[in-house]
PASEBA-1860 file (N, C-alpha, C; in nm, 3 decimals):
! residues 121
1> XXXXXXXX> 1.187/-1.921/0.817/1.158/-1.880/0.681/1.224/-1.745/0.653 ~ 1.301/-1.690/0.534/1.346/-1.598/0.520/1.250/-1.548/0.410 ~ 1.238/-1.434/0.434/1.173/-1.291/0.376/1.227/-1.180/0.299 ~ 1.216/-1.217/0.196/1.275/-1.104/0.089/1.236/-0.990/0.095 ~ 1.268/-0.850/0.035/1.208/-0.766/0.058/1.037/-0.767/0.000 ~ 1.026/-0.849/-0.127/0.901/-0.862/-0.177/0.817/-0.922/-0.064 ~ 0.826/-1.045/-0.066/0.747/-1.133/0.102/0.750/-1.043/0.202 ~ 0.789/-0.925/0.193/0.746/-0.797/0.380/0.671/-0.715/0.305
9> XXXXXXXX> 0.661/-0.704/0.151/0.579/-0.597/0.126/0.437/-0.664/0.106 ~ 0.434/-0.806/0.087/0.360/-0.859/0.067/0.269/-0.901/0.249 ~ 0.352/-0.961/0.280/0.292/-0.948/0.442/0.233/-0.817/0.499 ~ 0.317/-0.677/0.519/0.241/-0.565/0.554/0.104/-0.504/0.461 ~ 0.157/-0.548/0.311/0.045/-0.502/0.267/-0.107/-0.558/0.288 ~ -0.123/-0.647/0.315/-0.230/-0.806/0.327/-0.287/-0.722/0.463 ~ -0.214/-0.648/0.545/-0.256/-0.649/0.706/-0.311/-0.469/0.676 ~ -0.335/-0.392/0.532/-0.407/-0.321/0.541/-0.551/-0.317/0.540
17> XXXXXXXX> -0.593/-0.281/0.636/-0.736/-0.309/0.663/-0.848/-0.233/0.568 ~ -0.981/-0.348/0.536/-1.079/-0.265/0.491/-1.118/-0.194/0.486 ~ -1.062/-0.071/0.398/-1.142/0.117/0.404/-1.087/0.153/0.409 ~ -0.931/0.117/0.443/-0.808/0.200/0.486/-0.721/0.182/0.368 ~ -0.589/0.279/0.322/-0.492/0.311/0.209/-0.404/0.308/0.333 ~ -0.277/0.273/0.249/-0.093/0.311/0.295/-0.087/0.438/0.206 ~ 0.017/0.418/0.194/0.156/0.504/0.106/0.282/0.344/0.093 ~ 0.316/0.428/-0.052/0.467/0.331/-0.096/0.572/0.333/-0.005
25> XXXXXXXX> 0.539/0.454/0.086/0.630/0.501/0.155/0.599/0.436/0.316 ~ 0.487/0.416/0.364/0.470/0.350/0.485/0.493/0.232/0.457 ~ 0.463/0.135/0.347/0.482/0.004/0.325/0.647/-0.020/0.325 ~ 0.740/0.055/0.283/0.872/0.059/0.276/0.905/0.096/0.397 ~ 0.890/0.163/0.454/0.958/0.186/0.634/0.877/0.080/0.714 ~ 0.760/0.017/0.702/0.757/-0.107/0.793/0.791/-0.243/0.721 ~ 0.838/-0.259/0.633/0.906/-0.318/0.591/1.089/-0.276/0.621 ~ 1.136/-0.185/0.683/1.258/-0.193/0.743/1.338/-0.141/0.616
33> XXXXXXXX> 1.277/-0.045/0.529/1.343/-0.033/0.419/1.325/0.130/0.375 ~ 1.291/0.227/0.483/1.262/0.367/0.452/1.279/0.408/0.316 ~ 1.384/0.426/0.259/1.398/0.477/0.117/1.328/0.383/0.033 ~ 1.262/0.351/0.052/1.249/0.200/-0.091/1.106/0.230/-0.109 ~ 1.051/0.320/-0.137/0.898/0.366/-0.189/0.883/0.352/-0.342 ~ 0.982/0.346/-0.379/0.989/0.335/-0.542/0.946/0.173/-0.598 ~ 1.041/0.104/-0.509/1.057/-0.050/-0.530/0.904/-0.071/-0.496 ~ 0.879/-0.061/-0.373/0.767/-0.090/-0.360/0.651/-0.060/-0.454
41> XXXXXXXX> 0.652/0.013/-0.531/0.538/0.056/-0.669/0.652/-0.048/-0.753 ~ 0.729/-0.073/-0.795/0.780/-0.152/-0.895/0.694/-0.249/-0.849 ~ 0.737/-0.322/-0.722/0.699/-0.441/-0.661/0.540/-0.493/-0.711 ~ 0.498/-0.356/-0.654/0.287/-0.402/-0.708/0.306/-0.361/-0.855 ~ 0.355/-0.305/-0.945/0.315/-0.288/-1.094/0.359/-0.407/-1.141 ~ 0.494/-0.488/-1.110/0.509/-0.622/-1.206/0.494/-0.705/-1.102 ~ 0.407/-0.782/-1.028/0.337/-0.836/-0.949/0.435/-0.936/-0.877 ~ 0.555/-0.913/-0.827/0.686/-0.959/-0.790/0.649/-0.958/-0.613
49> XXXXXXXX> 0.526/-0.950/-0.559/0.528/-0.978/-0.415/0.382/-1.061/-0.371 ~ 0.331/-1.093/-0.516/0.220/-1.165/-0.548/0.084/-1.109/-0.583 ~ -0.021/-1.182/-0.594/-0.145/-1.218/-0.645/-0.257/-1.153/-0.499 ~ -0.186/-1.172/-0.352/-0.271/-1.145/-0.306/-0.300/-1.036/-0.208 ~ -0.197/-0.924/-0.290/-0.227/-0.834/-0.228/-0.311/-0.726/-0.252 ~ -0.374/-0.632/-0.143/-0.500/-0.540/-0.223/-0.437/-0.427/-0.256 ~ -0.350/-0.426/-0.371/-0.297/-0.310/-0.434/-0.369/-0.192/-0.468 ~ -0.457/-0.188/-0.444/-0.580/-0.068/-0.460/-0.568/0.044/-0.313
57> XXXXXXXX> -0.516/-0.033/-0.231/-0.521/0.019/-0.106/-0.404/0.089/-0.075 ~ -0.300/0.105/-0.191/-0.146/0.137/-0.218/-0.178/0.274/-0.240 ~ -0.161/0.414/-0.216/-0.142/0.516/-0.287/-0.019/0.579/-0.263 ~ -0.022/0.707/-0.320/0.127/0.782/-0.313/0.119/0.849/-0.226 ~ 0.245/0.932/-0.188/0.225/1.010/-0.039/0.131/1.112/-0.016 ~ 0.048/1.166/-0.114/-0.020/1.253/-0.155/-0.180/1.236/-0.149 ~ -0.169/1.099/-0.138/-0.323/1.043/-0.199/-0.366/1.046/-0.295 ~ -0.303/1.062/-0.368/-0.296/1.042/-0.528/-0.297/0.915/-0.531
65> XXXXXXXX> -0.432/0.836/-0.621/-0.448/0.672/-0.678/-0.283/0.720/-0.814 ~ -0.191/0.626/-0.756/-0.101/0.679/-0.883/-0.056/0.519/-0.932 ~ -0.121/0.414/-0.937/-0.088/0.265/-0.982/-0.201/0.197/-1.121 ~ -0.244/0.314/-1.166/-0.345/0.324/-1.261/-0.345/0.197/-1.402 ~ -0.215/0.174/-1.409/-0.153/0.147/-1.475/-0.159/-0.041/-1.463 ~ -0.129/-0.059/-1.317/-0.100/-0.256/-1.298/-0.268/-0.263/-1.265 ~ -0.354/-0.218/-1.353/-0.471/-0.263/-1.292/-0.532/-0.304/-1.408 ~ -0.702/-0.402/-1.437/-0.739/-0.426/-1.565/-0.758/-0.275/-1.595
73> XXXXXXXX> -0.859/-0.203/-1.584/-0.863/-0.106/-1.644/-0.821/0.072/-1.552 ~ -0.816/0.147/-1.591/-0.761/0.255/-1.543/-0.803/0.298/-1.444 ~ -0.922/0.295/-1.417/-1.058/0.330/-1.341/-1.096/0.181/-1.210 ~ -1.017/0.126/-1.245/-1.029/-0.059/-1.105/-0.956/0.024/-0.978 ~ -0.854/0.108/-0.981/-0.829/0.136/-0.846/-0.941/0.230/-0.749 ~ -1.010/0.287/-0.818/-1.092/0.370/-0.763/-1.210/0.304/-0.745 ~ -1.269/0.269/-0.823/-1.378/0.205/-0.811/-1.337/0.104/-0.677 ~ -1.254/-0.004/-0.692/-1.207/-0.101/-0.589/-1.237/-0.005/-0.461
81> XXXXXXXX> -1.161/0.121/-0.425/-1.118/0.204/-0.293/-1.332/0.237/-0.285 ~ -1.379/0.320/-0.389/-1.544/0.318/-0.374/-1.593/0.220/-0.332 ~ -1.605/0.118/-0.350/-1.680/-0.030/-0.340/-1.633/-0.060/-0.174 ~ -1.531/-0.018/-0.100/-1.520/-0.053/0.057/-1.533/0.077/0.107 ~ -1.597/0.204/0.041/-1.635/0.343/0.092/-1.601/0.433/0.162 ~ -1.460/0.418/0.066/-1.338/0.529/0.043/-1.403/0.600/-0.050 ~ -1.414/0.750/0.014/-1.448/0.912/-0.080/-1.322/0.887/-0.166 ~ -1.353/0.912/-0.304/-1.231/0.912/-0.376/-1.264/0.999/-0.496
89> XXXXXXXX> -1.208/1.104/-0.465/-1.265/1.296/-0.561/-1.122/1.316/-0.644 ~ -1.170/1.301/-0.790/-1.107/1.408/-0.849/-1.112/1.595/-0.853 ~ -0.954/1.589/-0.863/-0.871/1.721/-0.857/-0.789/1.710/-1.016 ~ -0.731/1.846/-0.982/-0.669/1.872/-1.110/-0.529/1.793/-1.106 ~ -0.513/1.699/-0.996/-0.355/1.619/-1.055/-0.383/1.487/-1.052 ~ -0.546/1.458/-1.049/-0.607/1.328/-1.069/-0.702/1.269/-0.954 ~ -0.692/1.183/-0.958/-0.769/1.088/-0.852/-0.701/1.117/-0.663 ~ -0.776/1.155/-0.624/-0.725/1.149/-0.477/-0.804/1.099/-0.359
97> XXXXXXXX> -0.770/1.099/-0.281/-0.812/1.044/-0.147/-0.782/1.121/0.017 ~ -0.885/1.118/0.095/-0.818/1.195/0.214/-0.737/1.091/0.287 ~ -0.621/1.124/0.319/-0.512/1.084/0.388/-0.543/1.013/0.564 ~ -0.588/1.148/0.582/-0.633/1.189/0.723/-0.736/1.105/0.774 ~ -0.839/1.067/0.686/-0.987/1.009/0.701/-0.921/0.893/0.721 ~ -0.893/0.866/0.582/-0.873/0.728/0.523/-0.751/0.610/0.544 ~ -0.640/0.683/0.599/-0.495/0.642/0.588/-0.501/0.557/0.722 ~ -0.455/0.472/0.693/-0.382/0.333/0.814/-0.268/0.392/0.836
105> XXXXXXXX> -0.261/0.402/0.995/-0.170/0.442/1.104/-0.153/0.356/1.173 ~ -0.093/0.235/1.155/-0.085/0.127/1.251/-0.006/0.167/1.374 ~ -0.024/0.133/1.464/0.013/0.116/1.619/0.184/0.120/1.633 ~ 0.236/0.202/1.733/0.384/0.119/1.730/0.409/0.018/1.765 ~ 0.293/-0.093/1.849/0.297/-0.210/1.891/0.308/-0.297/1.761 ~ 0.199/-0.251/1.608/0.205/-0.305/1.517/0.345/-0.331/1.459 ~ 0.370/-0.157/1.434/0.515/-0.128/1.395/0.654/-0.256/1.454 ~ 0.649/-0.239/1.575/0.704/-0.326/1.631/0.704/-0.455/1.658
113> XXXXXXXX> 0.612/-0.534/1.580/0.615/-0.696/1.578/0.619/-0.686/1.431 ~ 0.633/-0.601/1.307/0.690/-0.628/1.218/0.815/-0.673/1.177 ~ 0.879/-0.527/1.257/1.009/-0.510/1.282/1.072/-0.662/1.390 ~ 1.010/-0.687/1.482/1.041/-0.858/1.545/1.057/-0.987/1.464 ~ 0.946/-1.012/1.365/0.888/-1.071/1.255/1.075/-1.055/1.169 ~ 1.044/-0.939/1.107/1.153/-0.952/1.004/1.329/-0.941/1.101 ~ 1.333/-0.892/1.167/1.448/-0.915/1.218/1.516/-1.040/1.288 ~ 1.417/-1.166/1.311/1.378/-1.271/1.330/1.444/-1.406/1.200
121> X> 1.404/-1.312/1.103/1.435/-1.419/0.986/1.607/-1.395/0.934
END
């Protein structure tokens, strides 16, 4: 089966675990695509890598909720990240999140059967 870049953002994203956030930017380097943090927010705002991913669990490198926008209402990403009991405190550049607490650090073993996975196809 070949894997577009959408289908790897869609696969890594699915394998973020309950309670835990990425970055546009971790989803794009295990997806084999370092620079591509941008695409990847294109990707989840016009829903081009599907239906079943938990785009709530997407933030910016900052921890900034910054996808406010592909959601029903403005306030679904946070609430969503509250409801699996993610602290999620506004600041003065919006909605944020601790990185540190909260952030998925997958394994280089993980890292590395991605990278098998897609280099494979």
């Amino acid at each position: 089966m070949t894997m577009n870049f959408y289908d790897r953002i869609k696969y890594v994203a699915t394998r973020i675990p309950y309670g835990k956030v990425a970055t546009y930017g971790q989803i794009a380097m295990l997806c084999g695509k370092p620079k591509n943090a941008r695409q990847v927010g294109y990707a989840l705002g016009h829903n081009l890598a599907g239906d079943e991913i938990p785009a709530h669990r997407i933030v910016n490198r900052a921890g900034l909720l910054s996808g406010a926008g592909a959601f029903e209402t403005p306030d679904m990403q946070r609430k969503l990240l509250a409801g699996e009991g993610v602290d999620v405190v506004l600041t003065d550049k919006g909605w944020k999140i601790n990185l540190k607490e909260y952030g998925w650090y997958p394994s280089m073993e993980t890292a590395e059967k991605f990278y098998q996975i897609f280099k494979e196809e």
